[in-house]
C-alpha positions as CSV (number, residue, x, y, z in Angstrom):
1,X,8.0,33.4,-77.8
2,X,10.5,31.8,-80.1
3,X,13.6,32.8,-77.6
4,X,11.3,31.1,-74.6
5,X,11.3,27.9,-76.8
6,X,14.5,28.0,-77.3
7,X,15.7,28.0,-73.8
8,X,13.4,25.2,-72.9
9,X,14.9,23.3,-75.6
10,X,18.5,24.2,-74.3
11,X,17.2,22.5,-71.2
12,X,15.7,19.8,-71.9
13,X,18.8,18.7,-74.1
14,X,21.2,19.2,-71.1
15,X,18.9,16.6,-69.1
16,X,19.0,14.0,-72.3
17,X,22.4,14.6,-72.5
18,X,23.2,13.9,-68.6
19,X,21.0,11.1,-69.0
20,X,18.0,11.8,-66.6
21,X,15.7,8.8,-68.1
22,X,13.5,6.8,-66.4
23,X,13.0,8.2,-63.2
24,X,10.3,7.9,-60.8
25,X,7.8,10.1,-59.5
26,X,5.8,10.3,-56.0
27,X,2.3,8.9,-56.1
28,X,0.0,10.9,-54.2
29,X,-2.3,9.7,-51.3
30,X,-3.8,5.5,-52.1
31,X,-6.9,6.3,-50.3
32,X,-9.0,7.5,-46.9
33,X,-11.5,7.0,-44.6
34,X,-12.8,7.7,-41.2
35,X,-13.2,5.2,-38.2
36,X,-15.3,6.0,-35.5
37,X,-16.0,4.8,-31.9
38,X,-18.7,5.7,-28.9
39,X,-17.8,3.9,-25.9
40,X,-21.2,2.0,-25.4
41,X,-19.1,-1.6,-26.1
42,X,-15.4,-3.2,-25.5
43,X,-14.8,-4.5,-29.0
44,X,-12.1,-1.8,-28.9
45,X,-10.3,-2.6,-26.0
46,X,-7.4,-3.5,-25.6
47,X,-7.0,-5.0,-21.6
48,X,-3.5,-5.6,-21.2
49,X,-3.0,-2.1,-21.5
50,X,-5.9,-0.1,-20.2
51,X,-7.4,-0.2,-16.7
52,X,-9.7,2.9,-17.1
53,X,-13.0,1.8,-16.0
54,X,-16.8,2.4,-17.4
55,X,-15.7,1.3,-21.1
56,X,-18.9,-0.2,-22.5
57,X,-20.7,1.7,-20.3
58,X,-20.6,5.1,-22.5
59,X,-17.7,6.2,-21.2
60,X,-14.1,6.1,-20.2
61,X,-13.0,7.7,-17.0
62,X,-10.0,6.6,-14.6
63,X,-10.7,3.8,-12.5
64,X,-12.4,4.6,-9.1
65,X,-9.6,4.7,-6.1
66,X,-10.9,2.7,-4.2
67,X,-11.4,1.8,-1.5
68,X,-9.7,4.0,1.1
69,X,-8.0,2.9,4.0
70,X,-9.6,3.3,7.5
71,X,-7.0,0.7,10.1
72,X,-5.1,-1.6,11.1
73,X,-5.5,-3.8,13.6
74,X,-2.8,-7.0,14.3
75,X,-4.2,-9.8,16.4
76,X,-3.2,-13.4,14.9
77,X,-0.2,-14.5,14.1
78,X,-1.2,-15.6,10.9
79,X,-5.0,-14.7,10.1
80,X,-6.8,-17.0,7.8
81,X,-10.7,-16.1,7.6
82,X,-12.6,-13.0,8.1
83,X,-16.7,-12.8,9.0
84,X,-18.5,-9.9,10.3
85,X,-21.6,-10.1,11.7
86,X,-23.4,-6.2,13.0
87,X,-20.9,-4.2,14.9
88,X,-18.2,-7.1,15.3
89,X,-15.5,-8.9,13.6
90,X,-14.8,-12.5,13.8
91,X,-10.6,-13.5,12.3
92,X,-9.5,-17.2,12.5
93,X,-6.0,-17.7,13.5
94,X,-3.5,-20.0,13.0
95,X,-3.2,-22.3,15.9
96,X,-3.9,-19.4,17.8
97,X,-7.7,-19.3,18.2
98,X,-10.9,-16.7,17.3
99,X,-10.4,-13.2,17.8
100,X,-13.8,-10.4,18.1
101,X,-13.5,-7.6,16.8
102,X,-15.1,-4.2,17.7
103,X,-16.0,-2.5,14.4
104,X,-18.5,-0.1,15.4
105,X,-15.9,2.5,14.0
106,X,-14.1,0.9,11.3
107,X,-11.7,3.9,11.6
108,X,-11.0,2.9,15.7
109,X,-10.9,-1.4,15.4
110,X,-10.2,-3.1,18.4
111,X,-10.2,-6.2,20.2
112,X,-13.5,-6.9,22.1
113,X,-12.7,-10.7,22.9
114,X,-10.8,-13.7,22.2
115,X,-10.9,-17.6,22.5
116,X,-8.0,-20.3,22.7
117,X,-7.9,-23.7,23.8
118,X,-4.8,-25.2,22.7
119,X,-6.5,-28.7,23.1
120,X,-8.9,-27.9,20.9
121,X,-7.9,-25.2,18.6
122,X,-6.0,-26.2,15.3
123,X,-6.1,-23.7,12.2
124,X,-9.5,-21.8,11.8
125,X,-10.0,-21.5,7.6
126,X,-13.7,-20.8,7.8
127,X,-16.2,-19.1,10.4
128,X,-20.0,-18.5,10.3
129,X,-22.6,-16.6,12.7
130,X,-25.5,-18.1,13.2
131,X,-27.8,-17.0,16.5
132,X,-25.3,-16.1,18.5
133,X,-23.2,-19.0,17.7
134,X,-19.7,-18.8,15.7
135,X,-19.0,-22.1,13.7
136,X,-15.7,-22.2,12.8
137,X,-14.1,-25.0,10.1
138,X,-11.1,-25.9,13.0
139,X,-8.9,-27.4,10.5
140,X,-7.4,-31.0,11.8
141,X,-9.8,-30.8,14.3
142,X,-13.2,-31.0,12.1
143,X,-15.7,-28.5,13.7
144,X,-15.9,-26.2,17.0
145,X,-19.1,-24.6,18.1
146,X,-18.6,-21.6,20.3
147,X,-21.5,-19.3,22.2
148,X,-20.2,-15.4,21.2
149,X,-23.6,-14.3,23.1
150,X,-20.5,-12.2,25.5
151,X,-18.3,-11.3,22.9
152,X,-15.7,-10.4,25.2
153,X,-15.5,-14.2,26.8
154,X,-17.0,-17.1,24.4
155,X,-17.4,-20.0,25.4
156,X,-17.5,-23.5,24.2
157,X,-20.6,-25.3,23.1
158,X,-19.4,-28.0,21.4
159,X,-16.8,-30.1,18.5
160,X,-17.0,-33.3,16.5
161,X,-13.9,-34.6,15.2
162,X,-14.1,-34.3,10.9
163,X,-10.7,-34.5,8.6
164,X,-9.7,-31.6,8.0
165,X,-12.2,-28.7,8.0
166,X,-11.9,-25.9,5.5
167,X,-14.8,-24.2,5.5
168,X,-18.6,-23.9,6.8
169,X,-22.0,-23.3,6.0
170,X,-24.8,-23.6,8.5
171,X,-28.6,-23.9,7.2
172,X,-31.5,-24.0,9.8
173,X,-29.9,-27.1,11.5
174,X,-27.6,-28.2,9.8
175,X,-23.9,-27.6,9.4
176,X,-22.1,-28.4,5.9
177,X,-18.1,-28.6,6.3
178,X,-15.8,-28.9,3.6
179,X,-13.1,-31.6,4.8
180,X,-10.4,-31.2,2.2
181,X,-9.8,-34.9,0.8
182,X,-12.9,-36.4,3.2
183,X,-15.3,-34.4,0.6
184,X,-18.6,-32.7,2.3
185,X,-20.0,-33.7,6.0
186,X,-23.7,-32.9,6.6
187,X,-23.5,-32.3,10.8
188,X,-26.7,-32.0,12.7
189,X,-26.1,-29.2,15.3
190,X,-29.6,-29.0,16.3
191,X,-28.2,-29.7,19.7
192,X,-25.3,-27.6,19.5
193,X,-23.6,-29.3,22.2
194,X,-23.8,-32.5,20.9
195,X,-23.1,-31.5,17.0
196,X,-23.8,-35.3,15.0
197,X,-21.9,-36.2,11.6
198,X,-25.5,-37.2,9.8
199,X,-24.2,-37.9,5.8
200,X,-22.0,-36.3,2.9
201,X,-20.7,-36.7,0.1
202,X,-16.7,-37.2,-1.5
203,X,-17.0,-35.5,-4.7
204,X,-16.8,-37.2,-8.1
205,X,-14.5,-35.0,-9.1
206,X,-11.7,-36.1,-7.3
207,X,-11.3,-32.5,-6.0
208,X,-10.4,-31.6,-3.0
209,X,-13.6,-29.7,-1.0
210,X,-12.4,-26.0,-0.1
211,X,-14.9,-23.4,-0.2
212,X,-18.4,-23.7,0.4
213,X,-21.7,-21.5,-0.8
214,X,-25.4,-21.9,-0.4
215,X,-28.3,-20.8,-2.7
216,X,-31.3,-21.7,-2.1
217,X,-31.5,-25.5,-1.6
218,X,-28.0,-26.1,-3.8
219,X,-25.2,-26.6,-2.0
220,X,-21.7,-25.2,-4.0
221,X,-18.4,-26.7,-3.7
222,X,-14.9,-25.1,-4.5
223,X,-13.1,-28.5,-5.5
224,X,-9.6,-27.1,-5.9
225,X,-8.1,-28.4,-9.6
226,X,-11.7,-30.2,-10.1
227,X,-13.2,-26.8,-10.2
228,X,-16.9,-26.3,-8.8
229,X,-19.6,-29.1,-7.8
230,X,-23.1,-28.9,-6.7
231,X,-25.6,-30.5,-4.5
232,X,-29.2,-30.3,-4.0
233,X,-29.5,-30.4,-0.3
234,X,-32.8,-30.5,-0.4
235,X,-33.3,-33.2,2.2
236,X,-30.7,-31.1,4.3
237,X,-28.8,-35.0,6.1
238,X,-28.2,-36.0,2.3
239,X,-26.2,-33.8,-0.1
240,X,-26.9,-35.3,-3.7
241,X,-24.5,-34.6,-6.1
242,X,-25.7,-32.5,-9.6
243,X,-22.8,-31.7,-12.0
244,X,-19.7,-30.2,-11.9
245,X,-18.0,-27.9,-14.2
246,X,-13.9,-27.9,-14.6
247,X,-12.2,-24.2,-13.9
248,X,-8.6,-22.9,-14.5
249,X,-6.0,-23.1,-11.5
250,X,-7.3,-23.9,-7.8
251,X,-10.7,-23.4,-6.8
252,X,-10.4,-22.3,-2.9
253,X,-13.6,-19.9,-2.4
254,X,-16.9,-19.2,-3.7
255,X,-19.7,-17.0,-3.2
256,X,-23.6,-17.0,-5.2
257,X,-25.4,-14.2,-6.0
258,X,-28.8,-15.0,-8.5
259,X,-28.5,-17.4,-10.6
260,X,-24.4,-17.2,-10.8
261,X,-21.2,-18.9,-8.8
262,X,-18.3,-16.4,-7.8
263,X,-15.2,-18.6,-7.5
264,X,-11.6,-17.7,-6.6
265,X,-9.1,-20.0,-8.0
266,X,-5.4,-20.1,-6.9
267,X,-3.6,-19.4,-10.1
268,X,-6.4,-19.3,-12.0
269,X,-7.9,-15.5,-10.9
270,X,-12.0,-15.0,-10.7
271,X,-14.1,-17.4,-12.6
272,X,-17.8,-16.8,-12.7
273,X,-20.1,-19.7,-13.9
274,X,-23.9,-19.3,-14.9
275,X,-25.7,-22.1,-12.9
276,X,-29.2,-21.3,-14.1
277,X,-29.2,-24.8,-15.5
278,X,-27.5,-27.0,-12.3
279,X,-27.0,-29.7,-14.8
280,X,-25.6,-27.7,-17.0
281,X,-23.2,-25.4,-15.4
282,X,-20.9,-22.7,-17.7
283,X,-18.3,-20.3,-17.1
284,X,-19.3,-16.8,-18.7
285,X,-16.1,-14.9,-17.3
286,X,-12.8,-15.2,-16.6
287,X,-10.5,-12.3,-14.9
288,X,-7.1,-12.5,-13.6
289,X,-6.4,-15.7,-15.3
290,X,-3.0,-16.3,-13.2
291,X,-3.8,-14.2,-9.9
292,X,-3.4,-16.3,-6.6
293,X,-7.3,-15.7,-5.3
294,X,-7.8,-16.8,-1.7
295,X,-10.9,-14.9,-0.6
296,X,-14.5,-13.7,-2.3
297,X,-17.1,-12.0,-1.1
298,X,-20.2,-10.1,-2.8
299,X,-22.3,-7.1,-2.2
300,X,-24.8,-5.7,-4.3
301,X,-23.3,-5.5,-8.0
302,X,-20.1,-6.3,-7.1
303,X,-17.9,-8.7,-6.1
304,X,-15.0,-8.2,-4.1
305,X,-11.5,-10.5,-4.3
306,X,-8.1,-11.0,-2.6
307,X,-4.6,-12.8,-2.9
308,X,-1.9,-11.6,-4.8
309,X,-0.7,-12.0,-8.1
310,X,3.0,-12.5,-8.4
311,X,6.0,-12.7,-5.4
312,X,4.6,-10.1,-4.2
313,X,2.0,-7.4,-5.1
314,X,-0.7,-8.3,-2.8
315,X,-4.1,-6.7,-3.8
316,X,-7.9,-6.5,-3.4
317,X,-9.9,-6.0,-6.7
318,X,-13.3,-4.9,-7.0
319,X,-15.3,-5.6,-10.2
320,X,-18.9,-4.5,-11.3
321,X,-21.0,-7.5,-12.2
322,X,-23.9,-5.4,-13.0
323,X,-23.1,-7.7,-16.4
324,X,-21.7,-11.0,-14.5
325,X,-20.8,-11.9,-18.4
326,X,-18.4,-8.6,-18.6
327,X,-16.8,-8.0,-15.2
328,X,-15.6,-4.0,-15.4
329,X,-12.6,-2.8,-13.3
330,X,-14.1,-0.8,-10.0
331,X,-11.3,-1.0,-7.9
332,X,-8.3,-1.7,-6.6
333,X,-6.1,-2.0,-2.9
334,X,-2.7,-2.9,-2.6
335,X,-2.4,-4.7,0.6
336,X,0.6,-4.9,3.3
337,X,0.5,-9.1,2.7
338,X,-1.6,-11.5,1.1
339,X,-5.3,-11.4,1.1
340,X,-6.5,-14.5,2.8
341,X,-9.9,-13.5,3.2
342,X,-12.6,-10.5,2.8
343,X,-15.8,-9.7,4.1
344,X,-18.1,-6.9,2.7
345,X,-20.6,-5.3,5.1
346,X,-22.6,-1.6,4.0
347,X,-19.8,0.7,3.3
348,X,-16.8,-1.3,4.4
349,X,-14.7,-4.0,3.3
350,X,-12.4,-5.6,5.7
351,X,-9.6,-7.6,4.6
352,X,-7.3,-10.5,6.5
353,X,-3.7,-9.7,5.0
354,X,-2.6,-12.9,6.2
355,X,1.0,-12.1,9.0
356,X,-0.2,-8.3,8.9
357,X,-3.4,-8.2,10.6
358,X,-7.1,-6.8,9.6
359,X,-7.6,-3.8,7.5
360,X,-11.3,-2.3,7.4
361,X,-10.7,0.0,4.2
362,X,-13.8,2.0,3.4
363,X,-15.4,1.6,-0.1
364,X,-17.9,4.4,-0.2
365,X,-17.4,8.5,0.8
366,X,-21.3,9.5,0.8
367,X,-23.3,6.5,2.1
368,X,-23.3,5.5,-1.6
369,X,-20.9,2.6,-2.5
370,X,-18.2,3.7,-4.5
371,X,-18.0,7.4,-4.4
372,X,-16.0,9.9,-6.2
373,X,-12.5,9.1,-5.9
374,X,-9.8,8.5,-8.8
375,X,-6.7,7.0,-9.7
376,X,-4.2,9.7,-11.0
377,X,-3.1,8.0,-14.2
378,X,-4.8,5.5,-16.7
379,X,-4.3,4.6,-20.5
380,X,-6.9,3.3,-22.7
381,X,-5.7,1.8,-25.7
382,X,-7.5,0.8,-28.9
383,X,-7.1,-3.1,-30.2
384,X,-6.7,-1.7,-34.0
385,X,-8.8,0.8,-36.0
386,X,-7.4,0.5,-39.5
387,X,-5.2,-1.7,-41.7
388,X,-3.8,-0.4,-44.5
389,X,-3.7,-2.8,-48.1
390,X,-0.4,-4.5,-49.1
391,X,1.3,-1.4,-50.9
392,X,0.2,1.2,-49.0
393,X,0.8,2.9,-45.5
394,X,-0.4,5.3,-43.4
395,X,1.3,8.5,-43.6
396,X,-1.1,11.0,-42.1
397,X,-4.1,11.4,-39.7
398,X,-6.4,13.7,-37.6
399,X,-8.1,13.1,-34.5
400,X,-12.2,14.3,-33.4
401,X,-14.4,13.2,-30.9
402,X,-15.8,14.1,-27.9
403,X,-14.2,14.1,-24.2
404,X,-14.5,16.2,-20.7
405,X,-11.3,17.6,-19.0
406,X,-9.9,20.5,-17.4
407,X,-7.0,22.7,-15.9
408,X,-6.5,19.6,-13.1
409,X,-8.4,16.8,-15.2
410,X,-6.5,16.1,-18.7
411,X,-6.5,13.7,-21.8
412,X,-3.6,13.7,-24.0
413,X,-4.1,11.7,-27.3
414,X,-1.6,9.3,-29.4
415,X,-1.7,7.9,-32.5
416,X,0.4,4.8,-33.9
417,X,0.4,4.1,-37.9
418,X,2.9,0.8,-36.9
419,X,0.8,-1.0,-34.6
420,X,1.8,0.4,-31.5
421,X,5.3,0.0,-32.1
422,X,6.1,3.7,-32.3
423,X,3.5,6.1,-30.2
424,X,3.2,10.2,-32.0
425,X,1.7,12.9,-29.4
426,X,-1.1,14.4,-31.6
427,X,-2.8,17.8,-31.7
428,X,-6.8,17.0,-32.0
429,X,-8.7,18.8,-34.8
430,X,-4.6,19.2,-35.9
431,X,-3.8,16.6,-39.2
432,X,-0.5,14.7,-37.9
433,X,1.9,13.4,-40.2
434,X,3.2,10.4,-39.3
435,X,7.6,10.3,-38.7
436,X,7.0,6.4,-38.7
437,X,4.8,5.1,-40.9
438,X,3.1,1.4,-41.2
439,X,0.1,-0.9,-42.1
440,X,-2.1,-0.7,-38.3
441,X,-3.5,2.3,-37.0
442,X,-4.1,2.3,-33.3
443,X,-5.1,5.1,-30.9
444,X,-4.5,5.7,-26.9
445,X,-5.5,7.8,-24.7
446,X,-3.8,8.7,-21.8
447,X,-5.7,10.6,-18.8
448,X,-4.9,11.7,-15.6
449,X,-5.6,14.3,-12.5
450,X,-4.4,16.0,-10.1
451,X,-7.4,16.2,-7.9
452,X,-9.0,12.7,-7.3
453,X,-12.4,14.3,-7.0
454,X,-12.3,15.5,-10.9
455,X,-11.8,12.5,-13.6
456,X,-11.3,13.4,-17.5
457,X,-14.0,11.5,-19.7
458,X,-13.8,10.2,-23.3
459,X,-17.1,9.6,-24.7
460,X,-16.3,9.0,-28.4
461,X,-13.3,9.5,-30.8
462,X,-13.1,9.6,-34.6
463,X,-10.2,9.5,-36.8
464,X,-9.7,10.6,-40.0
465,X,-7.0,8.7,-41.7
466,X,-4.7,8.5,-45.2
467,X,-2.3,6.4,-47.0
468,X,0.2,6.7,-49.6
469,X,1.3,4.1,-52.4
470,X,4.6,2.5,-51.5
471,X,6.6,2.6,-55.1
472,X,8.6,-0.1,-56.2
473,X,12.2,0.7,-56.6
474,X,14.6,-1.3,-58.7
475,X,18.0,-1.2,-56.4
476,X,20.2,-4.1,-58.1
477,X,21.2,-3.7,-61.0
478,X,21.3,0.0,-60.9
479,X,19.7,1.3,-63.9
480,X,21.8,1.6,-67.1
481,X,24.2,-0.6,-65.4
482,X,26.9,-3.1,-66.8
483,X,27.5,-6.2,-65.2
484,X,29.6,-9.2,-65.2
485,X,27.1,-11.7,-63.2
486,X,25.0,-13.7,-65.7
487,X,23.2,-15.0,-63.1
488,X,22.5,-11.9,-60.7
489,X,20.9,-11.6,-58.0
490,X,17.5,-8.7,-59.0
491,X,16.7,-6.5,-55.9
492,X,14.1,-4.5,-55.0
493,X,12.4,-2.6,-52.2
494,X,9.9,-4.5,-49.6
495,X,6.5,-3.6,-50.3
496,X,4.5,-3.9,-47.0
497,X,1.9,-5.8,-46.9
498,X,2.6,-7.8,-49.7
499,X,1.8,-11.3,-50.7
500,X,4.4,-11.8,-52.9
501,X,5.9,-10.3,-56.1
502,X,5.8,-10.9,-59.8
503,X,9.2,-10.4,-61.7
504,X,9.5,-9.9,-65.3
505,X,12.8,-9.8,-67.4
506,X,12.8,-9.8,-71.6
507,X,15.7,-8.1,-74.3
508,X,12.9,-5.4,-75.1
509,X,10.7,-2.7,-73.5
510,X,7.7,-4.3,-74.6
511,X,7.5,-7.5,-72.1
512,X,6.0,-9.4,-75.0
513,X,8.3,-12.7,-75.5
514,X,9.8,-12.7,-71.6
515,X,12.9,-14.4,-70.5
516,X,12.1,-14.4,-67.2
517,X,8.1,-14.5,-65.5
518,X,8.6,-15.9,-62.1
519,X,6.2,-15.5,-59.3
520,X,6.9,-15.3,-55.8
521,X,4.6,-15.9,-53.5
522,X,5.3,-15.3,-50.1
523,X,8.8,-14.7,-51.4
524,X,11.4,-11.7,-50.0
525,X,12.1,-8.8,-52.6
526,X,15.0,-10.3,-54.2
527,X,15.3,-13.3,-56.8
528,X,18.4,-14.8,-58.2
529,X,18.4,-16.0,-61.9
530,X,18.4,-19.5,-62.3
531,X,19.4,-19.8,-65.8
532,X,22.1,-17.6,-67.1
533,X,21.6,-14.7,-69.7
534,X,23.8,-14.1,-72.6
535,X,27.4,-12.1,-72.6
536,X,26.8,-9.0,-74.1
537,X,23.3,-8.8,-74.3
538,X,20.7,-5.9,-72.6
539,X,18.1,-6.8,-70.7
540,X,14.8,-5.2,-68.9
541,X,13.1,-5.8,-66.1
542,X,10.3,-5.0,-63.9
543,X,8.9,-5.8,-60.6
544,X,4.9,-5.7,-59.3
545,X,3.3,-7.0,-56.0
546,X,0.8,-9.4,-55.2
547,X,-1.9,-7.4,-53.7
548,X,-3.8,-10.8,-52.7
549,X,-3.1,-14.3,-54.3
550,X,-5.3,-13.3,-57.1
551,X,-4.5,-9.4,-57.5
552,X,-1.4,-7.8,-58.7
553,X,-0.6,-4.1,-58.7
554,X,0.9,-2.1,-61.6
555,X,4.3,-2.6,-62.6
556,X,7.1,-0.6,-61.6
557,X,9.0,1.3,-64.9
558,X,11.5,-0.6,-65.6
559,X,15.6,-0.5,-65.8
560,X,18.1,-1.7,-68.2
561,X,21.0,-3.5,-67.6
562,X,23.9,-4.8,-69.6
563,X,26.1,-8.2,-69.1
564,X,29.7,-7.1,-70.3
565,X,32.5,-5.4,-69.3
566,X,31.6,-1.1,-68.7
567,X,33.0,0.6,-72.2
568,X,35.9,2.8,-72.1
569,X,35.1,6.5,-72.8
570,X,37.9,8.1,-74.6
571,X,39.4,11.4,-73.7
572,X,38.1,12.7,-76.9
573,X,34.4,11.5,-76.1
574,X,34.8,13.4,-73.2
575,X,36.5,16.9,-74.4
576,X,33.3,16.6,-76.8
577,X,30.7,16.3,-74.5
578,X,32.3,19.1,-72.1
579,X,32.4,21.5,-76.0
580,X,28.3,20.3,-76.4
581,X,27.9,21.5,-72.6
582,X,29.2,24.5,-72.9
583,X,27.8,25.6,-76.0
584,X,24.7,24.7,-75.0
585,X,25.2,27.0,-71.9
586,X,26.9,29.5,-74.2
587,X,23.7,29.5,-76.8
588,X,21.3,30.1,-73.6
589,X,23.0,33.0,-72.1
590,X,23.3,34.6,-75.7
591,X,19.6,34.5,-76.2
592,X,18.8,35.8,-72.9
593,X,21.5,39.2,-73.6
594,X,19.7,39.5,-76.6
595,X,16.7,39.7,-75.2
596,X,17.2,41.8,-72.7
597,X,19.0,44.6,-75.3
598,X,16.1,44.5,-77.1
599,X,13.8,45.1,-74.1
């Protein structure tokens, strides 16, 4: 026993004498916890990243791929508006007349009949069916009535001369076109022949009239940058104006469904406003906020939307609008050219891509509208599920939860401890350490197929996390130090998170009559002395952090440093501490033979 002491003497005086003071140790783990989420809401999501559909609905799963396409039929030069009315299609050109369209099989489109009269065609934005009659919004040249009884030869019935028709809505007998600048025009086309311009209405607004919708006995008005009017049309000759409601970018289309307006807005994506209240109207959604919308259309619980978004990527979107308030992702077409127009009718949805003809794309597989078809790659991505205090980080973390994949369906799991600036491929039920720590712990998922019948599902996740204290070190002046600076500049190490730091210097260890208690709020982790210290004095110091304005952590040990020129060892100084070394060596190794002689 007395030979053990001894050598843990020896060793302890070879550390004092190489002067291993004051050094710091590793703190172990600040603290834990556990965030969980089921998928039955969206706080968590984070859109601009994810497009997998049915979050908030329970699940996540990859967005439907849909539609599919069925053809392609080119018959304007430029195709403007789409309507479909049974079996048969119905495209406004540009200066180039009304097309029919056989659609019996939308896989097999073709043309059934046509109608031109340069005299009295202009630019067809808008066509409706009613009894065998097409009315079509003939741009500069108001409003043209045809008979489509023979779709393979129509015939003329009628025009009146209006400025600049957009679009149409026929009720009972009466005919509502949307004239651009010349506001609404009520036309009586009880005599279809003689079609008669009985009232309307230029819309306070200011706004152009573009698109037009009819609920009921309300009358809807896509107003272009004055957003969305009503009317109560009521007394069906005299549209009286209600309220309006501003909107984002260019309101060109619209389309109601209950008690709620569907509008697409040029540059300002798919607006959907709550008009239970006409008086009062209010926007409840907004998706798409920059698309370039130019047609809308609705069926069942969703809504249907076309344009493009960009120079060029020219798309259809289809939401769910089960919840008009929360729009979810159910679709998605790229298109050959922009999407002028769309028309929904049972499983099909048929598109006017502008230069590049009709497409009739097929939004259903069983009869049942969006059937079983996925996208091969989606990423859902958490908004933030932890932040770590000022003076700690997240070093370490382990993912649960419950998903659904497969051999050709699979979910491969991320976790980020920075925020998403730095993405670690984790092991679930595995505890991941992190190579790049930080302050925001995020998750993503990232799931895919190979078989777009099968779709991977992630119905909850949980994570438990942990942190570690971030130490203060004291970098400048090293500790021990001699100096020449009376007015140095201290140095420490960032502390994340932190709201500032509190810096301490006295002649003594015991911080009792300071020199120096400065706090910096908001302040980097350095401070320069304003007022010079002595020549040839010793001084302390310490550093702690503002956890919160109000909060401070513990202070870090502290170092010594000394203003004056380093002293001069001598070579005798030396030689002695090299004898004191080796004897101390020497003694050990003596104890131990012994020892062992006697054993």
């Amino acid at each position: 026993m007395k030979n053990k002491r001894i050598f843990t003497l020896t060793f302890l005086s070879l550390f004092i004498l190489m002067g291993f003071n004051n050094y710091s140790i590793d703190t172990q783990a600040a603290s834990s916890g556990y965030f969980v989420e089921e998928f039955d809401n969206t706080n968590y999501m984070d859109s601009s990243k994810s497009n997998v559909s049915r979050w908030g609905a329970g699940q996540i799963e990859l967005p439907r791929k849909n539609p599919l396409y069925q053809d392609l039929l080119k018959v304007s030069t430029t195709g403007n508006s789409i309507t479909v009315d049974g079996n048969y299609a119905y495209v406004g050109g540009a200066y180039d007349g009304l097309y029919i369209l056989d659609v019996t099989s939308p896989d097999a489109m073709s043309l059934e009949g046509y109608y031109n009269d340069s005299a009295e065609i202009d630019w067809i934005y808008g066509c409706e069916i009613y009894s065998n009659k097409a009315y079509l919004a003939n741009g500069n040249d108001g409003l043209l009535i045809l008979d489509v009884t023979n779709k393979a030869a129509p015939t003329k019935l009628g025009e009146i001369d209006l400025y600049h028709g957009l679009d149409v809505e026929v009720l009972v007998t009466h005919a509502y076109v949307a004239c651009y600048t010349g506001g609404i025009r009520a036309i009586d086309v009880s005599t279809p022949s003689v079609p008669v311009d009985v009232g309307g209405y230029i819309p306070v607004s200011s706004g152009d009239a573009n698109g037009l919708a009819i609920s009921n006995d309300l009358l809807f008005v896509a107003v272009a940058s004055g957003g969305l009017d009503v009317y109560n049309i009521s007394t069906l000759s005299s549209p009286v104006f209600i309220s309006n409601i501003d909107l984002d970018g260019y309101a060109k289309k619209v389309e109601v469904k209950d008690n709620y307006a569907y509008v697409a807005c040029d540059l300002g994506g798919l607006q959907i406003v709550d008009f239970s209240d006409p008086t009062n109207m209010t926007r409840v959604a907004w998706v798409g906020d920059n698309t370039r919308y130019h047609g809308v259309d609705i069926q069942d619980n969703y809504v249907f939307v076309t344009g493009k978004s960009g120079m060029s990527d020219y798309m259809l979107h289809i939401y769910s609008i089960a919840d008009p308030a929360d729009p979810i992702p159910a679709g998605v077409y790229l298109l050959p050219y922009t999407g002028q127009d769309v028309f929904v009718s049972g499983n099909y949805a048929y598109v006017m891509a502008s230069t590049s003809g009709v497409l009739s794309l097929q939004i259903a597989d069983t009869g049942g509208y969006f059937g079983n078809f996925y996208a091969s790659y989606a990423e859902a991505v958490s908004t933030g599920c932890y932040y770590a205090p000022a003076g700690e980080v997240i070093d370490r973390a382990m993912v649960s939860g419950s998903d659904l994949d497969g051999p050709q369906a699979t979910i491969s799991y991320s976790l980020s401890a920075n925020g998403g600036v730095h993405w670690e491929s984790i092991d679930v039920g595995v505890m991941h350490y992190f190579t790049n720590t930080g302050q925001s712990l995020k998750w993503k998922a990232e799931l895919a197929t190979t078989n777009d019948g099968i779709t991977p599902v992630v119905y909850s996740i949980g994570i438990d996390y942990f942190t570690e204290d971030v130490g203060i070190d004291l970098l400048y002046p090293g500790d021990s130090s001699y100096i020449l600076d009376q007015t140095p500049n201290l140095d420490w190490n960032d502390i994340p998170g932190a709201m500032g730091y509190l810096l301490q210097v006295d002649d003594s260890t015991s911080f009792h009559d300071l020199l120096v208690n400065e706090s910096l709020i908001m302040h980097e982790s350095n401070y320069t002395l304003p007022t010079p210290l002595d020549f040839g004095g010793s001084y302390f110091w310490r550093v702690a952090y503002y956890i919160d304005f109000d909060t401070i952590s513990v202070f870090s040990a502290y170092s010594t440093f000394t203003i004056d020129d380093e002293p001069v060892v001598s070579e005798f100084g030396i030689v002695s501490t090299v004898l004191t070394l080796v004897s101390c060596i020497a003694i050990s190794s003596a104890l131990i033979i012994s020892k062992r002689r006697k054993v």
